[in-house]
C-alpha positions, 0 to 999 in steps of 0.5 A: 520439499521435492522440486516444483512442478512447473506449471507455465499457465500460472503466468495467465494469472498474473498477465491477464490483468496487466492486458486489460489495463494495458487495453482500456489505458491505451484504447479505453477512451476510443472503445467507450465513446464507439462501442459503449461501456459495455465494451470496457465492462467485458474487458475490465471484469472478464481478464479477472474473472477468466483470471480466478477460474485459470486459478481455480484450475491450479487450485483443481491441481493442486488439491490432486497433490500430496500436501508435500508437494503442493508447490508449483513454479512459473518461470518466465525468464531471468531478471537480473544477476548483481553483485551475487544476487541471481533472481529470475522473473517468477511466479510461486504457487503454494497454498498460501499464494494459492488462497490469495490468489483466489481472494484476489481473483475471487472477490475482486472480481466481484468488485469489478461487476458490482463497479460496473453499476456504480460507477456507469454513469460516471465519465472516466469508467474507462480508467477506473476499470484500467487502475482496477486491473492494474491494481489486481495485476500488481496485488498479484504479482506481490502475492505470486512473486517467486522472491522478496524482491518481486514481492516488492515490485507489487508492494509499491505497484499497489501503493501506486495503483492505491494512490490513483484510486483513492484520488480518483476523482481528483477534481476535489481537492480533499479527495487527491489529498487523501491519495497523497496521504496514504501514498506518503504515509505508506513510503515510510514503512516501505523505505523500513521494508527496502532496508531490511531486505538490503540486510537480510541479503547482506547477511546471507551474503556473509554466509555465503549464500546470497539470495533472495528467493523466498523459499531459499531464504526459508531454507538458509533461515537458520543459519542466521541464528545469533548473528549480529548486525554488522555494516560497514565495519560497525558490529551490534550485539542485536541478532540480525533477524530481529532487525530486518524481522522489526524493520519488515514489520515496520512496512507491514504497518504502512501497507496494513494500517497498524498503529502508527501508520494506520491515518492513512486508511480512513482519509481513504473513503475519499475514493468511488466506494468499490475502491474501498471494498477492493483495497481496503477490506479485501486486498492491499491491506492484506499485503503486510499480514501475508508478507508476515505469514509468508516469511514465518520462518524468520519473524518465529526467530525472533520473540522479540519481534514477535511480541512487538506484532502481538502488541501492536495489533491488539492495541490497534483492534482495540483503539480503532475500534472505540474510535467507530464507536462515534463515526458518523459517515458510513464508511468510516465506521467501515473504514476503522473497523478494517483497522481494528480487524487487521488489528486481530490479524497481526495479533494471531500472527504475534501469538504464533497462530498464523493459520488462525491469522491468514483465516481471519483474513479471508473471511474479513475478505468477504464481509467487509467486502460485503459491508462496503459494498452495501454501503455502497449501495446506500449511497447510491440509493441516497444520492450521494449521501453518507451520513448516518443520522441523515438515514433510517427506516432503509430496509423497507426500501432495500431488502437486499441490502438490509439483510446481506449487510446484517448477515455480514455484520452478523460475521463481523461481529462473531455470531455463530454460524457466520463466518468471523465467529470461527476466525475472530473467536479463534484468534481471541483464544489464541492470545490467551493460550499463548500467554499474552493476557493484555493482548487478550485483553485488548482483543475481548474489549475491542469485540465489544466495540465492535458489536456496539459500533456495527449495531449502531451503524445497523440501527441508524441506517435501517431502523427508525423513521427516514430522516432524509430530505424527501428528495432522497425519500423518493429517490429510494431503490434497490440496487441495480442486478449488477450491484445486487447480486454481488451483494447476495454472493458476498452475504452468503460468504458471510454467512458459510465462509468460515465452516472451514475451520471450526473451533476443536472443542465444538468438532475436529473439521479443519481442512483449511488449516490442514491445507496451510499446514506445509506453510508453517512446517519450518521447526522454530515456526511449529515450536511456536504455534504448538506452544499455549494452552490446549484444553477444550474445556477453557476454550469453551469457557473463554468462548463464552465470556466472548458471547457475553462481551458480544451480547452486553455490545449489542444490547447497550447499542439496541438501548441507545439506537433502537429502544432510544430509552439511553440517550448516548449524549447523557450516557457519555457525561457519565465520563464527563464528556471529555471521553467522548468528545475525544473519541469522536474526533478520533484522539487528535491523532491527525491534529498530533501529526499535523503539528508533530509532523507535518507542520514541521516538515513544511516550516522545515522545506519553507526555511530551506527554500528562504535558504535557497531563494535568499543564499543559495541564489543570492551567492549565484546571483552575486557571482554572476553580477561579479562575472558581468562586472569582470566581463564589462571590465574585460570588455574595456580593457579589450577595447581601449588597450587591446584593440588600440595596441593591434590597430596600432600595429596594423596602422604603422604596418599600413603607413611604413608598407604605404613608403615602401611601396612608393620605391617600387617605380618600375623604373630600371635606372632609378634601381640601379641608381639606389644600387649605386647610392647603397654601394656607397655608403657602405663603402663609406661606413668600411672607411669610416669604420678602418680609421 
C-alpha cells in the first residue's frame, strides 16, 4: 500500500455533527422558544446532511483513484505517546470506512428529517436533535477512527448517546429502565473489548512494535502467529490472536446484539421511533460487524474463533427469528428481526464472506430503516398505539406507508429484484460453500421465520377490517411530507439497493465487492474467502430451495392472517401448546437473567450493604463511640489532675510571690537592717560549722 493522500476535509465529516449538538445542547432551548423549531430543524438535519455530501465529495475522489491506492489520511494533531504506545488524533479513509460513512451521513440523515415530523410536537425537540448529532459524531469517529483506541472512543460514545436516547422520555420508568439495560448489558462485551486491546498491544509490544494503528496492526499481524498468552510471568499454550480475536468478539455481541447479549436491543423500542430506525437498524449495531470486517486480517488467523462468529450468529438469525413469530407490538418484530438479520452478518464474516457480510449490512441499512420508519408512521397515525391486533385495513388510509413497508419487507424477506435477495441469499450460500452445513441450516429455517413473522406483521396491520377504537379510525392519515418522503426515498433503496452485487450465477456484475476488495487483501484473509465451494450450478440450486422456504413462510402466513382458514392458536396445539407459549414470551430468557443474574447481583449488593451498614459502620461507629469515651475520660483527667497540678503551681507562685513582695518597703534602713541580720548569721553558721 503506497502512503495515504492526506485529505484535511475529512475532519468536517467527523466535526460538524459535534457542532450541531454542541449548538442545540448549549443554546437549543434559547433558539427554540425565540426562532422556533425550525431553528434546531436546520441545525440538527443540515450539519449531517452537509456532512453526507463532504462524503460524497471523498467518495468522488476516491473512485478517481486506482483500487491500491484508495486510501486517505486526516491528521488533526497527536493524542497521546505512553509507555510506547504513539497515537495521533485521526481520521482514516478507505472504502470500507468510506461506505459507513456514507450510511451514516446517508440514511442518518434521512432519520434527522423524518424526526423533524415525529417528534415536532414534542417539547424537548431541541435535545433530541442534539443527542442525534451526538450520536452520528460519535458513530463516526468509531468508523473513521485512524486506531483501535479511537475506535473505542466512538464505541462507548454511542453507548453513551444509545443510553440517553433510549431513555428519552425518561418521565416513564419503564423507558429509563431499558436505557439502563442496554448500557449495562453493553458494558460487559466492552470490558472483553478494552481487555483485548490491552493484549493485542502487550503482544505487539513483546514483538517490538508497540502499536495500535489499525493499519500497522494490519501490517505487524503475521508475526503473532503461534504466540502464546503470556501476562505477568503465567504462559498459556493458547496463541494469542485467538484470545483478543474471541475477547473482541465478545464486545461485538454487546454492541450487535448476538447471543448472549442480544436482551438488550428489544427492551430498546422504549425510545421515540426514529432512534430505533437510526441505532438499531442502520448504525450502532453495525459497530461490532464493522469492528470484525475491519480487523479481517486477525480474526482470519484464528478458525477457531472464526467458527465461534459463524455459529453464534446462525444461531441468533434463527432464534430470534422464531421469537418474531409471536410479537404482538410492531416494533418488536422489527426489533427481533434486527437481531436475526445482524445474525446473518456475523454468520457471512464466520464463514469467510466479509464482502457478503458488510453487503447485507448496508442493505439492511435501508429497509430496516425503512420498516422502522414505517411503523413509525403507523404509530403516529394510531395515536400512539403499537399493537397489531389493534390495527388492519391501514392501507386504505396510508397508501405510502403500505407500499414502501412492502417494498421493504419485500427486501427483508429476500424477494428477487429487492435488495435482501441479493445479500441474504448470498450469504445462506456462502455458509454452505464453506462447509458449515448447521449454520446453513440455521440461516435457510430462520429465512423462513422471517417471511412468516413479516407476512403476519403485513396482514394484521394493513389487511382485514380496523380493529381499532373509532377515535383512532377518524384519526387515520398519511404522514406528514417530512416523514412521507423519507419513506418513498428508503422504499426505493429497498427495492434497487442491492443491484450492486448480483449472484455469479445470474451475472458476473459486482462492483461493490470489487470496491471492498483492498480491504480483504491480506493473505491469510484471501486464503479464507476464496476457500468453499465454486460452482454456479449448486448456487443456483441452492437459491432455489431458498425461494421454496421463502414461499411455504409466506403461504402458511396468508393461511393464518389473510384467508384466516388455519387458526394460529389451533395450529400451535399441534405442539401441545407449549412451543408456542414459550416462544411468545420470548424463551424466558429475560426471566432466566433476572433470576441467573439480576436477582443475584442485587441479593449480593443487599448483603454488602447490610455488611456495610451493620460491620463496617458498626466498627466505625464503635471506634468513634471508643475515641468520645477516651475523650471524656482524657477530659477528666484534664480537668481534675491536670488543670489542679498547674493552678496549684500558679497559687503557690502567687501566694510566695504575695510575702516576698511585702520585703520590698522602699525602706533604706530596713535593707541595711536585713543586710546586717543575714551577715550574721552567716557568720553564725561559719562558727557553728568550725567547732
Amino acid at each position: 500500500m503506497d502512503h495515504p493522500i492526506p485529505v484535511t476535509f475529512i475532519r468536517l465529516i467527523v466535526l460538524l455533527p459535534l457542532i450541531g449538538a454542541t449548538i442545540n445542547f448549549l443554546a437549543g432551548a434559547w433558539l427554540q422558544k425565540t426562532f422556533g423549531k425550525r431553528a434546531i430543524s436546520l441545525i440538527g438535519c443540515g450539519v449531517v446532511l452537509a456532512a453526507f455530501l463532504l462524503a460524497a465529495r471523498a467518495f468522488h475522489e476516491m473512485l478517481d483513484l486506482p483500487p491500491e491506492n484508495r486510501f486517505m489520511l486526516d491528521d488533526l494533531w497527536k493524542w497521546f505517546d505512553v509507555g510506547g504506545l504513539n497515537l495521533d488524533i485521526a481520521f482514516w479513509l478507505d472504502p470500507l470506512s468510506m461506505l459507513m460513512t456514507l450510511i451514516i451521513t446517508g440514511v442518518g440523515g434521512l432519520i434527522h428529517i423524518y424526526s423533524t415530523g415525529y417528534m415536532h410536537d414534542d417539547d424537548g425537540y431541541w435535545r433530541f436533535f442534539g443527542w442525534l448529532n451526538l450520536f452520528t459524531f460519535a458513530m463516526l469517529v468509531l468508523v473513521l477512527g485512524d486506531n483501535m483506541w479511537l475506535m473505542f472512543v466512538g464505541w462507548e460514545g454511542v453507548g453513551l448517546c444509545s443510553f440517553a436516547l433510549i431513555g428519552f422520555w425518561y418521565k416513564v420508568q419503564a423507558n429509563t429502565t431499558a436505557g439502563n439495560k442496554a448500557f449495562i448489558v453493553n458494558r460487559v462485551g466492552d470490558l472483553a473489548f478494552v481487555i483485548a486491546l490491552y493484549s493485542l498491544f502487550a503482544g505487539l509490544q513483546a514483538l517490538g512494535h508497540p502499536t495500535l494503528v489499525t493499519r500497522e496492526v494490519a501490517h505487524y499481524a503475521p508475526l503473532l502467529t503461534g504466540v502464546p498468552i503470556n501476562f505477568a510471568g503465567y504462559s498459556s499454550a493458547h496463541q494469542l490472536v485467538g484470545f483478543v480475536t474471541l475477547l473482541m468478539f465478545i464486545g461485538a455481541t454487546g454492541k450487535s446484539a448476538q447471543i448472549p447479549l442480544y436482551v438488550w436491543l428489544p427492551d430498546a423500542m422504549a425510545g421515540p421511533t426514529p432512534v430505533s430506525a437510526l441505532i438499531h437498524a442502520a448504525t450502532m449495531v453495525t459497530a461490532g460487524i464493522y469492528m470484525v470486517a475491519r480487523l479481517n486480517f486477525l480474526f482470519s488467523m484464528s478458525p477457531f474463533t472464526m467458527g465461534v462468529i459463524a455459529l453464534v450468529g446462525g444461531a441468533t438469525a434463527l432464534f430470534a427469528a422464531t421469537i418474531g413469530v409471536a410479537q404482538n407490538d410492531i416494533k418488536k418484530v422489527l426489533a427481533y428481526s434486527t437481531v436475526s438479520q445482524l445474525g446473518y452478518m456475523f454468520a457471512a464474516l464466520g464463514v469467510g464472506a466479509y464482502a457478503a457480510g458488510v453487503f447485507h449490512l448496508m442493505t439492511h441499512a435501508f429497509f430496516k430503516a425503512c420498516l422502522f420508519l414505517g411503523s413509525g408512521s403507523v404509530i403516529h397515525a394510531m395515536g400512539g398505539e403499537q399493537d397489531m391486533r389493534k390495527m388492519g385495513g391501514l392501507r386504505h388510509h396510508m397508501p405510502i406507508t403500505f407500499w414502501t413497508f412492502v417494498a421493504a419487507t419485500f427486501a427483508l424477506c429476500g424477494i428477487f429484484p429487492f435488495a435482501g435477495f441479493f445479500s441474504k441469499d448470498e450469504i445462506i450460500w456462502q455458509a454452505f460453500s464453506h462447509g458449515h452445513f448447521l449454520v446453513w441450516a440455521f440461516l435457510l429455517l430462520g429465512a423462513g421465520f422471517t417471511v412468516f413473522y413479516m407476512s403476519r406483521q403485513v396482514y394484521m396491520t394493513f389487511f382485514g377490517e380496523f380493529r381499532g377504537t373509532h377515535e383512532q379510525e377518524h384519526h387515520l392519515h398519511e404522514s406528514p411530507p417530512s416523514m412521507a418522503y423519507v419513506l418513498i426515498v428508503l422504499g426505493a433503496l429497498s427495492v434497487i439497493g442491492g443491484w450492486l452485487k448480483w449472484p455469479e450465477f445470474m451475472v458476473s456484475f459486482k462492483p461493490f465487492e470489487e470496491f471492498l476488495d483492498p480491504i480483504f487483501s491480506s493473505e491469510v484473509t484471501r486464503r479464507v474467502t476464496e476457500a468453499g465451494i465454486h460452482n454456479h450450478g449448486i448456487e443456483a440450486g441452492f437459491a432455489i430451495i431458498t425461494v421454496i422456504v421463502v414461499i411455504a413462510g409466506w403461504y402458511l402466513a396468508d393461511l393464518m392472517y389473510r384467508q384466516h382458514r388455519l387458526d394460529p392458536a389451533r395450529f400451535s396445539e399441534m405442539f401441545g401448546g407449549v412451543p408456542y407459549e414459550w416462544v411468545y414470551n420470548k424463551y424466558y430468557v429475560d426471566e432466566f437473567y433476572d433470576r441467573a443474574v439480576v436477582q443475584p447481583y442485587l441479593f449480593a449488593t443487599r448483603a454488602l450493604a447490610w455488611f456495610d451498614t451493620n460491620i463496617i459502620d458498626g466498627f466505625v461507629n464503635l471506634a468513634a463511640r471508643v475515641v468520645v469515651f477516651l475523650s471524656w475520660l482524657s477530659g477528666l483527667f484534664d480537668h481534675y489532675v491536670v488543670d489542679w497540678l498547674v493552678n496549684f503551681a500558679s497559687n503557690v507562685t502567687y501566694n510566695v510571690g504575695g510575702r516576698l513582695r511585702r520585703l520590698q518597703t522602699g525602706s533604706i534602713n530596713g535593707y541595711l537592717y536585713g543586710i546586717l541580720a543575714a551577715v550574721m548569721l552567716i557568720l553564725l553558721a561559719r562558727a557553728v560549722a568550725r567547732t
